[in-house]
KOLZAFI-316760 format. One line per 10 residues: number of its first residue (from 1); for each residue x, y, z of C-alpha. Coordinates in Angstrom, 2 decimals, decimal comma, m for minus. Layout:
<recs>
NUM> X:Y:Z | ...
</recs>
This chain:
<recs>
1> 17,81:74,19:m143,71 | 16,79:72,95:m140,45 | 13,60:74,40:m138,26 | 16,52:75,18:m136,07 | 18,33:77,47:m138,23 | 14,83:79,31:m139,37 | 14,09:80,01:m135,71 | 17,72:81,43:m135,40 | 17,15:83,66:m138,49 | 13,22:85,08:m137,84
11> 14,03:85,54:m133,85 | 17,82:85,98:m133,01 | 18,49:86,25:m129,57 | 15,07:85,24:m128,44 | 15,39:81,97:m129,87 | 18,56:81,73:m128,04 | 17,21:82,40:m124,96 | 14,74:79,69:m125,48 | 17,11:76,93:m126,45 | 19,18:77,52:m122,69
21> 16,22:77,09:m120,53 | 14,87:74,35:m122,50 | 18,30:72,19:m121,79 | 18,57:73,56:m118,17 | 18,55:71,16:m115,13 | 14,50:71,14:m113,78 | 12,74:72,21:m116,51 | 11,69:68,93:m117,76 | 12,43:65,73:m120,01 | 14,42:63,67:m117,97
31> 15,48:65,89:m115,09 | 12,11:66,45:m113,62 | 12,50:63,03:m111,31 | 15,46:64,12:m109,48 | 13,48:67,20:m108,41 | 10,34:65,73:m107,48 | 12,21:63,80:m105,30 | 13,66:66,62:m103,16 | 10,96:67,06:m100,89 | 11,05:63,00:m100,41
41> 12,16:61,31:m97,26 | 15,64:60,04:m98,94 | 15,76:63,70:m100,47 | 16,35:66,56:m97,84 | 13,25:65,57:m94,90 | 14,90:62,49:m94,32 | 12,94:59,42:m93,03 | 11,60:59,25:m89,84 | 14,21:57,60:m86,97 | 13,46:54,28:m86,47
51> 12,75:53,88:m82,39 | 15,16:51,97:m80,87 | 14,39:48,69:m78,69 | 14,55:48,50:m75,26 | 18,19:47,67:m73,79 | 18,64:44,87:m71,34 | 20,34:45,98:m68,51 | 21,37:45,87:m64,94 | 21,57:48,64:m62,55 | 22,32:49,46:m59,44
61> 22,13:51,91:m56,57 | 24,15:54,75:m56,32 | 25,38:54,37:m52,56 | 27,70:56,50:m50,00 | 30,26:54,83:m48,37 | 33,90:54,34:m47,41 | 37,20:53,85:m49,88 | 40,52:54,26:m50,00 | 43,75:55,48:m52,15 | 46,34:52,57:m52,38
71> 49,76:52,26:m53,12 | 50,45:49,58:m55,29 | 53,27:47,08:m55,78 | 54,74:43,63:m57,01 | 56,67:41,49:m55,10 | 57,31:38,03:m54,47 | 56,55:36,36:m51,46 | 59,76:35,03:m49,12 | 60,29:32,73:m46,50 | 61,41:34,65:m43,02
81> 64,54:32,01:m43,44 | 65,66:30,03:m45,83 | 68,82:27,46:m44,91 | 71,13:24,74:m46,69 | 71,42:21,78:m44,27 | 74,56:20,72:m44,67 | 77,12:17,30:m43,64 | 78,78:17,80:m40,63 | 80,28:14,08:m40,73 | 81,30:12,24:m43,65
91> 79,83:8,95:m44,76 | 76,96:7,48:m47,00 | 73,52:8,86:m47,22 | 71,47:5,89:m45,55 | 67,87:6,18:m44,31 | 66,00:9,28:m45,43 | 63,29:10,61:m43,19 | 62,24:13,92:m45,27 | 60,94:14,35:m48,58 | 60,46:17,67:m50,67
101> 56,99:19,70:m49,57 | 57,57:17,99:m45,70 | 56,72:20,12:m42,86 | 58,56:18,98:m39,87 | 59,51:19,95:m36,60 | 62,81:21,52:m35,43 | 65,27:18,89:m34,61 | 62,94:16,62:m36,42 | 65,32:13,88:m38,14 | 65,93:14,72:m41,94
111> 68,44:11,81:m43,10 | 70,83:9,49:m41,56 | 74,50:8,93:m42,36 | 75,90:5,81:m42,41 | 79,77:5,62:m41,13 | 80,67:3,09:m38,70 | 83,98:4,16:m38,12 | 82,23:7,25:m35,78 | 80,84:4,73:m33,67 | 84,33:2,85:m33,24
121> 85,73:5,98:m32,23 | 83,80:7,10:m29,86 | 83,80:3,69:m27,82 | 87,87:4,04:m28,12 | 87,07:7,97:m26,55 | 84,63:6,62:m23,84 | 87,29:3,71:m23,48 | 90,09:6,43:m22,84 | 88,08:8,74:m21,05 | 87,74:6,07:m18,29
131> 91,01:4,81:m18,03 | 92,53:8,45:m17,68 | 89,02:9,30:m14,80 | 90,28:6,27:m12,89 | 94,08:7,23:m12,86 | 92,87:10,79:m11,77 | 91,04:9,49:m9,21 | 93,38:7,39:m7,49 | 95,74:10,21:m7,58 | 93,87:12,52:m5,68
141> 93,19:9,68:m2,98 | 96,78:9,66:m2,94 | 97,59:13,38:m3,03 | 94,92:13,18:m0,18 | 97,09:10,89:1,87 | 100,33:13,10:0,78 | 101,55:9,97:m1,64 | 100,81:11,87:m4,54 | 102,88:15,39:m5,67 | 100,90:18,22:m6,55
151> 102,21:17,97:m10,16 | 101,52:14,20:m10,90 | 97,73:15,11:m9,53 | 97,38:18,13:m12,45 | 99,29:16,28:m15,23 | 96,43:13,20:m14,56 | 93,79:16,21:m14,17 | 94,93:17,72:m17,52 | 94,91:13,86:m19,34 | 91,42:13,52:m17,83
161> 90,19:16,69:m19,22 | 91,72:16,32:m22,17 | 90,15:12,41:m22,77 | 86,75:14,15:m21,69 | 87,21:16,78:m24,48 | 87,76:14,20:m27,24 | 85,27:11,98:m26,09 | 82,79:14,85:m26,68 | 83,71:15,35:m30,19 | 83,23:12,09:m30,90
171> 79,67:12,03:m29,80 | 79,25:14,85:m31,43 | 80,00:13,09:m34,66 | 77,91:10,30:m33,66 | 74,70:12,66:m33,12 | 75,54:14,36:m36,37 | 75,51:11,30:m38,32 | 71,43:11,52:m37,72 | 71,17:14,90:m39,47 | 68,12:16,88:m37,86
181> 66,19:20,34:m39,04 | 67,41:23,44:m37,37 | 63,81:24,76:m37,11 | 60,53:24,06:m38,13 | 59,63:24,56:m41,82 | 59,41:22,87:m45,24 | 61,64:21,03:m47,20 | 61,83:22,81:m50,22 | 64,51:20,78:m51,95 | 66,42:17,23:m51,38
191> 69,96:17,48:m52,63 | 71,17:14,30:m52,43 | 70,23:10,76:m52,73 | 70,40:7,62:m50,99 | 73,48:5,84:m51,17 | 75,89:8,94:m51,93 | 78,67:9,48:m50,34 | 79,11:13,08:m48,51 | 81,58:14,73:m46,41 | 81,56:18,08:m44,29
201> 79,81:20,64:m45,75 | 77,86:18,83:m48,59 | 74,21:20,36:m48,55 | 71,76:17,86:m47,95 | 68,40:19,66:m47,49 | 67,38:23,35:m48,31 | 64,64:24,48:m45,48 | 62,38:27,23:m45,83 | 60,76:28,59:m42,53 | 57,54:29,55:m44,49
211> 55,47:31,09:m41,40 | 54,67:34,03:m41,72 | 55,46:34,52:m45,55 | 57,21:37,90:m46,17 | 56,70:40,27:m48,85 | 59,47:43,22:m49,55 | 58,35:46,29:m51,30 | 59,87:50,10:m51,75 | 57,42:52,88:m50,96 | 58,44:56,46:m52,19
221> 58,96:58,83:m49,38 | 55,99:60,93:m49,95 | 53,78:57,97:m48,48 | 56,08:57,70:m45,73 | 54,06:59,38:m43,05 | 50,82:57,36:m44,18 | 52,56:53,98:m43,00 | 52,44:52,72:m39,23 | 53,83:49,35:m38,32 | 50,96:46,44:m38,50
231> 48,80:48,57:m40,30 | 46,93:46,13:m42,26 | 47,99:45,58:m46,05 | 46,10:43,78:m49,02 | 48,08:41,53:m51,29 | 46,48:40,02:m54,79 | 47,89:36,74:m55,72 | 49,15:36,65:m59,00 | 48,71:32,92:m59,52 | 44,40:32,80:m58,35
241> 43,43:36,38:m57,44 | 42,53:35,30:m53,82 | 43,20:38,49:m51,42 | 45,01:38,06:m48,79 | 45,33:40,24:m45,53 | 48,74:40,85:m43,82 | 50,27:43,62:m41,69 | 53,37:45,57:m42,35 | 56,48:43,83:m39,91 | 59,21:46,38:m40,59
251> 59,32:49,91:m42,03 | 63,64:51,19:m43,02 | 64,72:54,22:m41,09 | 66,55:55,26:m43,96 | 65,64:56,46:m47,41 | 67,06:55,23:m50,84 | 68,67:57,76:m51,87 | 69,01:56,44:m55,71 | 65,38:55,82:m55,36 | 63,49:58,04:m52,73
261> 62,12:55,04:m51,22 | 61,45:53,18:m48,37 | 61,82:49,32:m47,51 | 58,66:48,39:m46,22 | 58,21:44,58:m45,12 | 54,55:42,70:m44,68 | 54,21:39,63:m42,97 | 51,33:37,04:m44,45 | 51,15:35,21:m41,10 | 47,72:32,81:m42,47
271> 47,51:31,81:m45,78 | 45,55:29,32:m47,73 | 46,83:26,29:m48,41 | 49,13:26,33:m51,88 | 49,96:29,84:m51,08 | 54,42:28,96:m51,16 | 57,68:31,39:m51,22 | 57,81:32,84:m54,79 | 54,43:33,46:m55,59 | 54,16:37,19:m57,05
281> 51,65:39,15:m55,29 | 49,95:42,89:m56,09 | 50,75:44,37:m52,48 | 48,17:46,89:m51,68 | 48,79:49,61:m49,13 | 46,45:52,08:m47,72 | 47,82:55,84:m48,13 | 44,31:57,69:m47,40 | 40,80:56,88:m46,49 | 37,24:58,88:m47,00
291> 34,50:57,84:m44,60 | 32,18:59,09:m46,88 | 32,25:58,89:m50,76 | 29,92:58,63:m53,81 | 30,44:55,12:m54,65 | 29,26:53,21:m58,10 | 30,33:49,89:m58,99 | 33,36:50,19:m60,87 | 32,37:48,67:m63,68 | 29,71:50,87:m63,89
301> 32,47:53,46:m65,57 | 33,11:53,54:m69,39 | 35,34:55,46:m70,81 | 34,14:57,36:m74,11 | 36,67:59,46:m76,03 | 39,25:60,04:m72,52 | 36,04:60,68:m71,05 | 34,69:59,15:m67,70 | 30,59:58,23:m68,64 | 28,17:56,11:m66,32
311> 24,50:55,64:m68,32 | 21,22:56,41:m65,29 | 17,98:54,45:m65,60 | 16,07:57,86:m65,24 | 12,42:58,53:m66,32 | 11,07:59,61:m69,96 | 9,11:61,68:m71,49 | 6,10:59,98:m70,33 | 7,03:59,80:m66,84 | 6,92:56,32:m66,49
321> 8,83:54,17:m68,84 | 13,19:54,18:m67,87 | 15,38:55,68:m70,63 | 19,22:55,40:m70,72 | 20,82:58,81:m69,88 | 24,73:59,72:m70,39 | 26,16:61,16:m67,55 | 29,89:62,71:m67,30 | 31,39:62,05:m64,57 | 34,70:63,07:m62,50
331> 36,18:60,01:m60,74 | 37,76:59,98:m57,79 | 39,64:56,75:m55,97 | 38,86:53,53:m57,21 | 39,75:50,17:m55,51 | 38,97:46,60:m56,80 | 35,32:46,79:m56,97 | 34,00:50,60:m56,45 | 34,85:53,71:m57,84 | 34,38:57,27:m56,14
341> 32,40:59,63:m58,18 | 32,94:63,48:m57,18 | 30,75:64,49:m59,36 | 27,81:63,94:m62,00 | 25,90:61,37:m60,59 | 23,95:61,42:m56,84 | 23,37:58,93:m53,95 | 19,75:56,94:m54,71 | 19,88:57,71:m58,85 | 20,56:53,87:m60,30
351> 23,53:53,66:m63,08 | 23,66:50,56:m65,47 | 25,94:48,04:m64,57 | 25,82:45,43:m67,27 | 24,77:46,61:m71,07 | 25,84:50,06:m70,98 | 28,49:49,47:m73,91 | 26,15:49,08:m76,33 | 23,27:52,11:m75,23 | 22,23:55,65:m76,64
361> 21,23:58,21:m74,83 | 17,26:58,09:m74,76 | 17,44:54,10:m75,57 | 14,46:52,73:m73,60 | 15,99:50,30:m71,01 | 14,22:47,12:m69,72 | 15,73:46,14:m66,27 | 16,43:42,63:m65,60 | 19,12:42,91:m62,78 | 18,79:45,34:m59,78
371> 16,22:47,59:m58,00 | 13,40:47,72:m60,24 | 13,64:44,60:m62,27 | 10,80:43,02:m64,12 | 9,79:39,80:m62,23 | 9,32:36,95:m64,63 | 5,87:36,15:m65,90 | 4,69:32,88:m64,60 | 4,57:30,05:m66,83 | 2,15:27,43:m66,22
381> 2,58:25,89:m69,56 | m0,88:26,47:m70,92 | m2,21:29,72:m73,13 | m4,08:32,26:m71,49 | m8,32:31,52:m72,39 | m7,47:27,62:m73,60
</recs>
């Protein structure tokens, strides 16, 4: 019989009781470690938070100042006209004056036509012309001595006219054989080729009158009474980002009714060079302006959660050293580079710029851009004492 057993049958329940807390977690063997280590660091105290480095940032002022609402829009830029040049004579494309990306004068010379048979008839015009002027003219000397009827002097008055007419046409002809631009502009396209034969109406040239450029947008109504004509508008090039300043030309007097908006046309009257019809542009117009705002840089602004959050280089606890503090923030308008803040930050506090992504709130900051930044120590290339 096992010792077991004998304690079972001298104590009964007592030795029982003694068997359960022997084998209960804590009370020793193997189960003491565990417990011991409670009251450790990894247990329930935790170890101490390691202090976080100082941040590397950049900050900036906190300044008051002007910005506006815009409304915003795509369009292309357009040429103010835009023409086919077409044949007015028929005959073979000869000597070509013009080239696509030209910018030439009105009634500069384009291409010549080469058709002999216009110059032929015009001599036989001019030829006619003077034979009928001469018979007319002799008539009335004789109408004037009364050798002449009244009759034969309008039928040779009628033949003159007539002669005059046709050799008009064919001069016409001749001068159209030089073909010329309508206005000044830029050849945006060359449609035919040397040597081709054309006849009326074949398009030879298409002619853009590129200054100023025009951009077409559709306002909705509500902004209506916030535009004025040549009020000054802002338009982003799609193709570079360069901003460009033009003025609105032409505002509809009617409203879309499918729409509820307004035509509203801007005029780019300068441009840099490269700037050409068809290049998409943001179109930025002005529908309200504050004087005075709480501006921040707009990068300056993170948002945390659908939450607007600038970090402030503010004092800590020892007065002296800058900590990173989160600030909530209600935004108000924004434009390319500043952002209006209506609340949580004030003018003169500095906000973090560059390296706020990455900070906690209480992270010790080190400025390196901005009001307060470290200067550089000098380096002379030699060890302090050597």
């Amino acid at each position: 019989m096992t010792s077991v057993h004998l304690l079972l049958r001298r104590y009964g329940p007592l030795a029982l009781l003694a068997l359960a807390l022997i084998s209960s977690p804590g009370c020793g063997g193997g189960d003491a470690e565990p417990a011991a280590q409670a009251g450790s660091p990894a247990g329930g105290g935790g170890r101490p938070q390691r202090e976080l480095p100082p941040a590397p940032v950049a900050v900036t002022e906190v300044t008051m100042g002007p910005i506006a609402s815009y409304y915003g829009a795509t369009a292309s830029l357009e040429a103010v006209t835009l023409v086919e040049v077409l044949a007015r004579v028929d005959g073979v494309v000869g000597r070509l004056r013009a080239e696509e990306g030209d910018r030439v004068k009105a009634d500069a010379t384009l291409l010549v036509i080469d058709n002999p048979a216009v110059a032929y008839r015009l001599e036989q015009a001019a030829a006619r012309t003077a034979q009928l002027g001469a018979a007319f003219r002799r008539l009335e000397q004789m109408r004037a001595e009364d050798l002449a009827s009244d009759e034969e002097l309008e039928t040779a008055r009628a033949n003159y006219d007539d002669a005059r007419a046709a050799e008009g046409l064919q001069r016409l002809d001749q001068e159209y054989t030089s073909v010329a631009a309508p206005f000044a502009g830029v050849v945006t396209e060359r449609l035919v080729d040397p040597g081709q034969t054309v006849s009326v109406g074949t398009p030879l040239f298409r002619l853009a009158d590129v200054t100023p450029l025009r951009a077409r947008v559709h306002v909705p109504s509500r902004e209506f009474r916030q535009l004025e004509l040549a009020q000054p508008v802002e338009l982003v090039l799609d193709s570079d980002g360069r901003v460009l300043v033009g003025t609105i030309a032409l505002i509809s007097p009617v409203i879309d009714p499918a729409t509820g908006t307004i035509k509203v046309t801007v005029e780019l009257p300068d441009y840099p060079v490269g700037t050409r019809p068809g290049d998409f542009a943001e179109v930025r117009i002005v529908t309200e302006q504050r004087p005075e705002a709480v501006l921040v840089p707009r990068v300056a602004v993170v948002t945390e959660k659908g939450e607007s959050v600038v970090f402030v280089a503010q004092p800590g606890e020892d007065g002296q050293d800058l900590t990173a503090g989160r600030r909530l923030v209600e935004v108000g308008f924004t434009d390319r580079d500043m952002a209006q803040i209506l609340s949580g930050v004030s003018v003169g506090e500095r906000v973090v710029t560059k390296g706020q992504r990455s900070l906690k709130p209480g992270q010790p900051l080190r400025v390196l851009e901005g009001p307060g930044a470290e200067s550089a120590a000098p380096d002379n290339g030699q060890r302090q004492g050597a």
